[in-house]
C-alpha positions in Angstrom: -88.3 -154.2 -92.8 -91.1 -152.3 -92.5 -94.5 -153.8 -91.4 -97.1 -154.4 -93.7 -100.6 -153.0 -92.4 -103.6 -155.0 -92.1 -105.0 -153.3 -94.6 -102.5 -153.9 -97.5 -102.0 -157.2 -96.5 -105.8 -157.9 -96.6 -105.8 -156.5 -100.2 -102.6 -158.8 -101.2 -104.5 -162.1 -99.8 -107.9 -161.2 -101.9 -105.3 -160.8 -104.8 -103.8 -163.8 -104.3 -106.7 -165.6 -103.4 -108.1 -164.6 -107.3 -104.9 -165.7 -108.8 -103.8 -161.7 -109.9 -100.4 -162.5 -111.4 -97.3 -160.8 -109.3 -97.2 -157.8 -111.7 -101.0 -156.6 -111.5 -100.8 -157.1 -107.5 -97.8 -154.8 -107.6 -99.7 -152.8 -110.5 -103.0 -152.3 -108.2 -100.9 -151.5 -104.9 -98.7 -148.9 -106.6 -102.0 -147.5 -107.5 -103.8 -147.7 -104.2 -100.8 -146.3 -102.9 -100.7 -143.5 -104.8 -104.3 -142.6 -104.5 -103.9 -142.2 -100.8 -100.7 -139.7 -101.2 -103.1 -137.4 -103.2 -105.4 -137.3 -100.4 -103.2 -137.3 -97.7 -105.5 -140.3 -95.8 -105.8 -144.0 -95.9 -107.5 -145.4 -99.0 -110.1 -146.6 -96.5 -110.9 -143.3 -95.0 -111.5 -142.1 -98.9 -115.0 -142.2 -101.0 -116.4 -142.9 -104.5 -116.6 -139.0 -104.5 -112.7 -138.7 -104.0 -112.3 -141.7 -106.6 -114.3 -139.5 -109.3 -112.3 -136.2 -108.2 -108.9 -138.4 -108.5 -109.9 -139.8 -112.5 -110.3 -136.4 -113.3 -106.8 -135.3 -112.2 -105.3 -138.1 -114.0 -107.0 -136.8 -117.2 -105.9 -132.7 -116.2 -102.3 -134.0 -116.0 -103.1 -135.7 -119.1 -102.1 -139.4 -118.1 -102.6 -141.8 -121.1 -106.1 -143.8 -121.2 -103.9 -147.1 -120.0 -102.5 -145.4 -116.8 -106.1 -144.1 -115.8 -107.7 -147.5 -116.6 -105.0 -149.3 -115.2 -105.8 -146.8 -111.2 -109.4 -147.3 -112.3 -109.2 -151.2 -112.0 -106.9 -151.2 -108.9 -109.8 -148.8 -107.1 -112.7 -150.7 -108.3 -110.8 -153.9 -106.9 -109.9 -152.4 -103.4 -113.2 -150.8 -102.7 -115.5 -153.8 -104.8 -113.4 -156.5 -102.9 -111.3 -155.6 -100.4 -113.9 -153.5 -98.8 -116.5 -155.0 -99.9 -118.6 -152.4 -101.0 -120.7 -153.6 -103.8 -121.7 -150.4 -105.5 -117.9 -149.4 -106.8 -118.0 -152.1 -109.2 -120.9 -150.1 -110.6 -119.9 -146.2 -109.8 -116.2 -146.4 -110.5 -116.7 -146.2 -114.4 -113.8 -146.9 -116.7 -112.3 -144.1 -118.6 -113.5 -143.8 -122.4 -110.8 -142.4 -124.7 -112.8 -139.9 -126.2 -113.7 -140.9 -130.1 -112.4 -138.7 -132.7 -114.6 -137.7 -135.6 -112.6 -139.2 -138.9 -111.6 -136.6 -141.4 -114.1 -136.7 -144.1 -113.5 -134.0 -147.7 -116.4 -132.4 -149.7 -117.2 -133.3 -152.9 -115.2 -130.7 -154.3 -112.1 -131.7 -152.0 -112.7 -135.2 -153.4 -112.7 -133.9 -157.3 -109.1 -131.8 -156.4 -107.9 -134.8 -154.8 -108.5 -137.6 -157.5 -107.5 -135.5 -160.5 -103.8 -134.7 -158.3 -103.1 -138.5 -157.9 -100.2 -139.1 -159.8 -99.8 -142.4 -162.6 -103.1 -143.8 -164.2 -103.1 -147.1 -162.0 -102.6 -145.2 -158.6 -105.5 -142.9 -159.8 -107.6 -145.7 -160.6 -107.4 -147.6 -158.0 -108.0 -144.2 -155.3 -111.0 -143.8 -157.4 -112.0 -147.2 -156.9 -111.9 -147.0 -153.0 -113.6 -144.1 -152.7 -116.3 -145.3 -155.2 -117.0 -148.5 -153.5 -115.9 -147.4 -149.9 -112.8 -149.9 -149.5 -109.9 -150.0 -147.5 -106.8 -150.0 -148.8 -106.4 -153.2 -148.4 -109.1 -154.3 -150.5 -108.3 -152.1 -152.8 -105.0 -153.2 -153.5 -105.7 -157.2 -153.8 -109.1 -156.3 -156.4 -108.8 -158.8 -159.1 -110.5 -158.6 -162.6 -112.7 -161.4 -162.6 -113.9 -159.1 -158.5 -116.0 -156.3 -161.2 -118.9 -157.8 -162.0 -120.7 -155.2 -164.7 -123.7 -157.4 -165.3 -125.0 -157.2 -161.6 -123.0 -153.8 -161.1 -121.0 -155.3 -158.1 -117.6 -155.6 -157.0 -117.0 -159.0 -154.9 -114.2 -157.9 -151.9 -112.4 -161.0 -151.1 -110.9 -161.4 -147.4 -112.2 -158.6 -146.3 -111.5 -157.1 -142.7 -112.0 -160.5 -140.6 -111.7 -162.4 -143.6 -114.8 -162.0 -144.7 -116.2 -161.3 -148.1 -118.7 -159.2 -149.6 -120.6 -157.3 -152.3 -120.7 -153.2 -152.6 -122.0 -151.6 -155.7 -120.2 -150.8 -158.5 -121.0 -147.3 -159.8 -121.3 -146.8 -163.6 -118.7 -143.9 -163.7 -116.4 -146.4 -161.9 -117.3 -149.2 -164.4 -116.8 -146.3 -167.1 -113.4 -145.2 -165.6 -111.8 -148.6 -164.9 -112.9 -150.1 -168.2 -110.5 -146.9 -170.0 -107.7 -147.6 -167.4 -108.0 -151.5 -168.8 -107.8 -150.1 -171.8 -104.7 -148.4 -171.0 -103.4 -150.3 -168.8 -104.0 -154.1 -169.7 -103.9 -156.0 -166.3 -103.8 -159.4 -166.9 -105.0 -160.7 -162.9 -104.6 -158.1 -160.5 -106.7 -155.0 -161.4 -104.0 -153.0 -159.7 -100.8 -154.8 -160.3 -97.4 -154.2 -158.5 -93.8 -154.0 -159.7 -93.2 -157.4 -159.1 -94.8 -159.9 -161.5 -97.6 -161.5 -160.0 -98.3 -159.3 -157.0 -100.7 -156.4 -156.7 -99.8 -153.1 -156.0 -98.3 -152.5 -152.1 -100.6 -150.8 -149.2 -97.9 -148.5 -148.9 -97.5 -147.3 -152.9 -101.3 -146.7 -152.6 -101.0 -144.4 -149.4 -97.5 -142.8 -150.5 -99.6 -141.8 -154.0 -102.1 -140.5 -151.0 -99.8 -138.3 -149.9 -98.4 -136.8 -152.7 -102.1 -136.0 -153.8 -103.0 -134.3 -150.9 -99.7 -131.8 -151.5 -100.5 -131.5 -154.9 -104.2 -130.5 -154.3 -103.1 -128.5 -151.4 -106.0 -129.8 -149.1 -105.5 -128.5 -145.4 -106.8 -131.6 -144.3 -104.6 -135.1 -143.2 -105.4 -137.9 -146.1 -105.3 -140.9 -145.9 -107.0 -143.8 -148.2 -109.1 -144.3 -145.3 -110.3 -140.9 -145.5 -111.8 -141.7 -148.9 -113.7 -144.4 -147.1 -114.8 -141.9 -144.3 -115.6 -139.5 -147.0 -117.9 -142.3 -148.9 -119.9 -143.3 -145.7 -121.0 -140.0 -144.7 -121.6 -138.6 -148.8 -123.8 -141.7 -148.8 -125.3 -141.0 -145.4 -125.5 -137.3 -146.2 -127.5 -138.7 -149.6 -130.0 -140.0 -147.7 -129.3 -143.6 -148.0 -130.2 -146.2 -145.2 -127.8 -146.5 -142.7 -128.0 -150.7 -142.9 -127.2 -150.5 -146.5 -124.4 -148.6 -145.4 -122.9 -150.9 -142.8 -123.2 -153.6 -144.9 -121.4 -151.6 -147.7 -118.8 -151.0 -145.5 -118.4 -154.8 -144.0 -118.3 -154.0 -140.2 -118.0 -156.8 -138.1 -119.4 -154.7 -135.3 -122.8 -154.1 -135.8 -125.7 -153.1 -132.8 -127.7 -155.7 -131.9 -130.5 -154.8 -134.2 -128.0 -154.5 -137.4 -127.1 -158.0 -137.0 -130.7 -158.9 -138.3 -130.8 -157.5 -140.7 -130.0 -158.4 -144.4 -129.7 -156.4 -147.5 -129.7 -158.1 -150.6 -127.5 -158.0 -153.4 -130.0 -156.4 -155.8 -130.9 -153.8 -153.4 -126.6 -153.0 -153.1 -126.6 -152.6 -156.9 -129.0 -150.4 -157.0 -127.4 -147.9 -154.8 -125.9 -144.7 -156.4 -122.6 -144.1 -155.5 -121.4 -140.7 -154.5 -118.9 -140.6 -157.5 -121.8 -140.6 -160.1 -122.7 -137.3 -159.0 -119.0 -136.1 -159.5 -118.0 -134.1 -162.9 -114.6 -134.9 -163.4 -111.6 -136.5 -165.4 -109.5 -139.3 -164.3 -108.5 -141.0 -166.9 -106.7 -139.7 -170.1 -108.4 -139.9 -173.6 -108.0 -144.0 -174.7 
């Protein structure tokens, strides 16, 4: 059997002694281990400057954001505790997957893409969530008595989180989902399903997505979410206040500042929504 070195067997007792489960130990000393190979010299004999220099070959051989995170917190644990050098807890950053901008379609992209959705319920309800900015999810489970046309709000139940809110409902949408009602007659559900009693699926609503995209030949990917991209940043791009927006949205994650502040109902209403200042035709003649 080979013999352990004092090194490695210092690191598995400060492993141990924190009660790292048998897989990270192995985890962190596969990681140690390979870290050294690169260099060609014990881990010990190796800087913070080698550590940065190693991150960045991970990321040029294009290791997933686990696999660099996971060498990240075997390094910051050998040289934080093992060597006892306080400063790597703070120097030895963790990788940050790198934030992609969400896909977001002009006004004009939004018009093609509306008047391709195929079937008058699909179409209404695609108009609705990129009217009131809300996720498919929301969309789908909308109920009559949720449109409110004397305050001009919709009320989301169970939002993300479970959480309701209020987001303005825009006269064109009032306008547009009072001739779908019309056509359409929904009795609970605004958006009802094939099966009596449910509301339309998630996946009907992106699938109707899809083939609206194909059939407006946008070069973008579209998703339903996309119309909720597209709303935040038409809004943004309007001019209105970022706080509004937020709570418009319903994001649980708010900066620390955010999280004081309130926007009331009245001052939700009043907000224009980006499909008022659309010209186009949803819905057929009642």
């Amino acid at each position: 059997m080979a013999e352990i070195s004092p090194l490695r067997r210092r690191m598995i007792g400060d492993m141990m002694i924190r009660n790292l489960s048998p897989a990270t130990q192995q985890s962190y000393l596969y990681a140690v281990a390979k870290f050294s190979r690169h260099f060609g010299h014990s881990p010990d004999r190796l800087g913070l400057e080698e550590v940065r220099a190693y991150q960045l070959h991970l990321i040029a051989q294009q290791r997933s954001w686990a696999h660099i995170n996971q060498a990240v917190s075997a390094l910051r644990f050998f040289y934080g505790v093992t060597l006892g050098r306080s400063d790597a807890l703070e120097r030895i950053a963790a990788a940050r997957e790198p934030q992609k901008l969400p896909v977001v379609l002009s006004a004009d992209e939004i018009v093609r893409f509306l008047e391709a959705v195929p079937g008058l319920r699909n179409r209404a309800a695609l108009t609705t969530a990129y009217g009131a900015g809300l996720r498919v999810g929301e969309v789908a489970r909308l109920t009559i008595g949720a449109i409110d046309s004397g305050r001009m709000l919709i009320r989301v139940e169970h939002g993300k989180g479970g959480k309701d809110r209020y987001v303005m409902l825009s006269p064109q949408l009032l306008q547009i989902l009072r001739a779908y009602w019309r056509l359409a007659r929904p009795s609970h559900w605004l958006f009802p399903g094939r099966e009596v009693g449910e509301p339309v699926s998630v996946a009907t609503l992106q699938e109707a997505c899809r083939v609206a995209a194909r059939r407006a030949e946008l070069s973008k990917p579209v998703t339903v979410h996309t119309l909720r991209h597209s709303f935040a940043t038409h809004l943004l791009e309007a001019g209105t206040d970022i706080r509004i927006i937020q709570v418009l949205l319903g994001h649980a994650r708010l900066s620390t500042t955010a999280r004081y502040t309130q926007v009331a109902t009245t001052l939700i209403a009043d907000t224009t929504s980006p499909l008022d200042r659309l010209s186009l035709e949803v819905m057929p003649p009642s």
